[in-house]
Each structure stands twice: as C-alpha cells, then as structure tokens.
C-alpha positions as CSV (number, residue, x, y, z in Angstrom):
1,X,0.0,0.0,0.0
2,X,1.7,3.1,-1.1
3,X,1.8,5.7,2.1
4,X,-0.3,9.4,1.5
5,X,1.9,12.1,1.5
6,X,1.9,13.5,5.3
7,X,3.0,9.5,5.5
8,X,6.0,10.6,3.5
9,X,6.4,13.7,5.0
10,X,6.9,12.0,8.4
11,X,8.9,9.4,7.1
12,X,11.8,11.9,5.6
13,X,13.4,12.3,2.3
14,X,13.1,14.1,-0.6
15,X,9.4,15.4,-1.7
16,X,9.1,17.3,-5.0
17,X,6.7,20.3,-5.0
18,X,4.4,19.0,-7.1
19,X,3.4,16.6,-4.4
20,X,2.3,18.7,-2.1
21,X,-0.8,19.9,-3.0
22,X,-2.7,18.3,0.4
23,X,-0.2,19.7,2.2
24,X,-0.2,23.1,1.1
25,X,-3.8,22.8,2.2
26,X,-2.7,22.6,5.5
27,X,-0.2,25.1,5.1
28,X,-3.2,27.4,4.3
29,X,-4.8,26.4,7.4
30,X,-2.5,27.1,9.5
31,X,-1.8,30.6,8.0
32,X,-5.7,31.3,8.5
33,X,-5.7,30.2,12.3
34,X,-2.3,31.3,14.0
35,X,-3.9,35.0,13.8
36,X,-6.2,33.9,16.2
37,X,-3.8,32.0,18.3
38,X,-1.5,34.4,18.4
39,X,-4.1,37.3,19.8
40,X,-4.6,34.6,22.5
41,X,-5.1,36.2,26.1
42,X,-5.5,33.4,28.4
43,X,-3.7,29.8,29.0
44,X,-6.8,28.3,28.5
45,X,-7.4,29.8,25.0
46,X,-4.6,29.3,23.8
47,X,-4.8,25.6,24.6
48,X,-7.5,25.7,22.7
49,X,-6.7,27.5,19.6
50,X,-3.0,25.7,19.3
51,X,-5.1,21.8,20.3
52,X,-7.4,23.2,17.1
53,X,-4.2,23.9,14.4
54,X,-2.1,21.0,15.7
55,X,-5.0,18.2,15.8
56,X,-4.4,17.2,18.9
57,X,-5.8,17.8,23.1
58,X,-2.9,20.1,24.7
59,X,-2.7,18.9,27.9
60,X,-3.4,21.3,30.5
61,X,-0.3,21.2,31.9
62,X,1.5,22.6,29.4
63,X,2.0,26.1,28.7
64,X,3.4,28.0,25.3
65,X,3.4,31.7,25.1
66,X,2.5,33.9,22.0
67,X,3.2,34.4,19.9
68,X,4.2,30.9,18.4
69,X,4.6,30.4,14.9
70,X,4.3,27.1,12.6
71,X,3.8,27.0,8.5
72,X,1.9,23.3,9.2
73,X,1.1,22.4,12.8
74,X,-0.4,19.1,12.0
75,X,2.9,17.4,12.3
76,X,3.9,18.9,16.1
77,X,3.2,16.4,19.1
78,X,3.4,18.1,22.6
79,X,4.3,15.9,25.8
80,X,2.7,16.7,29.0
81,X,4.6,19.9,31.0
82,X,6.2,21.0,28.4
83,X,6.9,25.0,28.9
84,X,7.4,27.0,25.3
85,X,8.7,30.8,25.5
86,X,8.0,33.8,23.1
87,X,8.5,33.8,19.6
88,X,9.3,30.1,18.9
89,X,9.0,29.0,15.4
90,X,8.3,25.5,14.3
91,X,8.7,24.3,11.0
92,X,7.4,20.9,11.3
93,X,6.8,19.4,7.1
94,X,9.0,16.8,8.9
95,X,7.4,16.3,12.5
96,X,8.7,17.6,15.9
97,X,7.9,15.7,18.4
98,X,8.5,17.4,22.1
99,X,8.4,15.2,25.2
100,X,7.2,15.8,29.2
101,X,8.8,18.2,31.0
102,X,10.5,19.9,28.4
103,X,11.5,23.5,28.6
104,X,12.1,25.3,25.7
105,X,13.3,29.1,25.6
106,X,12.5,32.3,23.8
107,X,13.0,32.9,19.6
108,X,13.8,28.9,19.2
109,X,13.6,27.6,16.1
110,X,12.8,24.1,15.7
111,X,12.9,23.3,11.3
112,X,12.7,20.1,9.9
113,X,12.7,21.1,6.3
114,X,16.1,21.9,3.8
115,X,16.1,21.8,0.4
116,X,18.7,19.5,-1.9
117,X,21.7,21.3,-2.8
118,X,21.6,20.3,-6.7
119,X,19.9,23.3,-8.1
120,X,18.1,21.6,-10.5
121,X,16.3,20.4,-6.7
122,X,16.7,23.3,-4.7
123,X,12.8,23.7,-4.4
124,X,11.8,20.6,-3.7
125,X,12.1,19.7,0.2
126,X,14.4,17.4,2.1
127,X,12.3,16.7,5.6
128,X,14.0,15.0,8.3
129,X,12.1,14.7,11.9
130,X,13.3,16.4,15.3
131,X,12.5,14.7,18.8
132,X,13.2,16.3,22.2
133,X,13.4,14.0,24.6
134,X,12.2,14.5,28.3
135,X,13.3,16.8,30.5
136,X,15.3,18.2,28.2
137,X,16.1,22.1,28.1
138,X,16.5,24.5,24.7
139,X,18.0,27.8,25.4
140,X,16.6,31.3,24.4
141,X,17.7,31.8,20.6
142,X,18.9,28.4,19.7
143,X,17.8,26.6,16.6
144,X,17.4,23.0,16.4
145,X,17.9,21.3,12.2
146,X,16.1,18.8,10.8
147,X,17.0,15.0,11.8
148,X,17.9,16.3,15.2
149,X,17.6,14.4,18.2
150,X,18.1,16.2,21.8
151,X,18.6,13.5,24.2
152,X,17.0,13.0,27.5
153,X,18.2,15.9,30.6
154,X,20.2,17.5,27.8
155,X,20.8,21.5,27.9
156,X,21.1,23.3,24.5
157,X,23.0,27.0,25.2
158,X,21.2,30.0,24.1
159,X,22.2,30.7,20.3
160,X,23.4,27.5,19.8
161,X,22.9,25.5,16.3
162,X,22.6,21.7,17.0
163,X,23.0,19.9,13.5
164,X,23.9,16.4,14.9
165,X,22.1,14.3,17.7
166,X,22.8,15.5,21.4
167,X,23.5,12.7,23.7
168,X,21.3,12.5,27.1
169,X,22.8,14.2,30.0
170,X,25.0,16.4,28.1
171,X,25.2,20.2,27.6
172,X,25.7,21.1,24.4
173,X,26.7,25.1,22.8
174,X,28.3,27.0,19.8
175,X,27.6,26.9,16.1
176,X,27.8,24.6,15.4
177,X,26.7,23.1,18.8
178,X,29.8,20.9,20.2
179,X,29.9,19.1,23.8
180,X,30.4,21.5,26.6
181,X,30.0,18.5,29.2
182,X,28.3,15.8,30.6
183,X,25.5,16.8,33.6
184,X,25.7,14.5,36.5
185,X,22.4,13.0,37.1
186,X,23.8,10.9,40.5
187,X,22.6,13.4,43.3
C-alpha cells in the first residue's frame, strides 16, 4: 500500500513540490488560524486555539506563550509539562515531536525542512524529523535542524545551532553546537 503524502512527509526524504498539493492545504490552514492563536489572552485559550491547528488535546499542563509560529502544525506532538517561551518557530513538514517536561526558551527555532543542494532540486524539500526527549532544556535563541535528536536531561545553550544528535545528560553550545560537558544526574 503506497503511504499518502503526510505518510512521506513524516517518514523523511526528498518530496518534489508537485506533491504537495494536500499539504499546502494545511499550510493554508495554518496561516488562516495562527492570527487567532496568536491574539490569544489566556492559558486556557490558547490551549484551545494551538489543540485546534495542531490536531491534537494540549494537555493542561502545558504552557506555550505567544506568539508561536508554525507553516503546518499538523505534524507537532506536545508531551505533558512542556513550557514554550515567546517567539518560537516551528517548522514541522518533517514532524517535531517534544516530550514531558520539556523547557524550551525564547526565539527557538525548531525546522525540519532543507532543500537538496543540486539546483536543479533546490525547491523541492528534504524533511528530516526532530524529537526532544524529556526533560530536556533549549535555550533562548537556539535553533534545532532537521533529523535532530536532543537526548533526555540534555541542555542546549542559548544561540546555539545543533545539526547532529545530542546525547542524554549532556550540555551542548556554539555553532555549530559541540559538547560543553556531561551533567551529573547521580545526586
């Protein structure tokens, strides 16, 4: 059975723009509802508005302050307690999926889409999922690329660009991010 294309998208790879016409569908609805989200003035409504544009219940322990932006939505799966600052931007073709107890900072930017470097290609988009794992911390400013994984109690520095996998209890910082050191988790 051949797999629909938000299938695809999740799955990773290359997908050619003229592929995407579900998809830009979704694209559209997501443009039409973040104005709403985004003029949100309490917890509750924003649970609401963000549980309508990413298909799924919020649960009420987690918080995310406006604005927040995303170009899809249907592909971002929040954990329980999971805090989001100002002015994050998700760019989630590719799926993000963020764990309990996350935290995640100010201006971070969270992308799972690039684009092939042939230029024949260049429009087409190359989609590669990003997990945060639980408990895990993303400072103000940092930006998270696709095929990402932040491991479990790891701590991304502000500004920081992670482009390869972060192991669990490790801090991480710099662009691009390296190993600043390992966090003891024996207390």
């Amino acid at each position: 059975m051949s797999q629909n294309i938000f299938q695809r998208m999740l799955a990773g790879g290359i997908i050619r723009n003229d592929e995407m016409g579900e998809a830009w569908e979704v694209v559209a609805r997501a443009q039409r509802l973040s104005p709403a989200l985004n003029a949100s003035t309490t917890m509750d409504e924003m649970r609401e508005l963000l549980s309508e544009l990413i298909e799924s219940e919020i649960d009420k322990s987690t918080t995310v302050f406006v604005p927040f932006h995303t170009n899809f939505g249907k592909h971002i799966k929040l954990g329980k307690n999971v805090f989001i600052n100002h002015a994050c931007s998700f760019l989630d073709l590719g799926g993000i999926t963020i764990e309990d107890d996350v935290l995640i900072g100010p201006r971070v930017n969270l992308t799972t889409e690039n684009h092939p470097v042939d230029p024949t290609k260049r429009k087409f988009l190359d989609l590669k999922g990003i997990v945060i794992k639980r408990n895990a911390w993303i400072g103000a400013g940092a930006t998270i690329l696709p095929g990402v994984t932040v491991g479990e109690n790891s701590i991304v520095a502000a500004g920081a660009v992670v482009n390869k996998d972060v192991p669990p209890n490790t801090i991480v910082g710099g662009i691009p991010a390296k190993v600043i050191k390992m966090i003891d988790t024996i207390h």
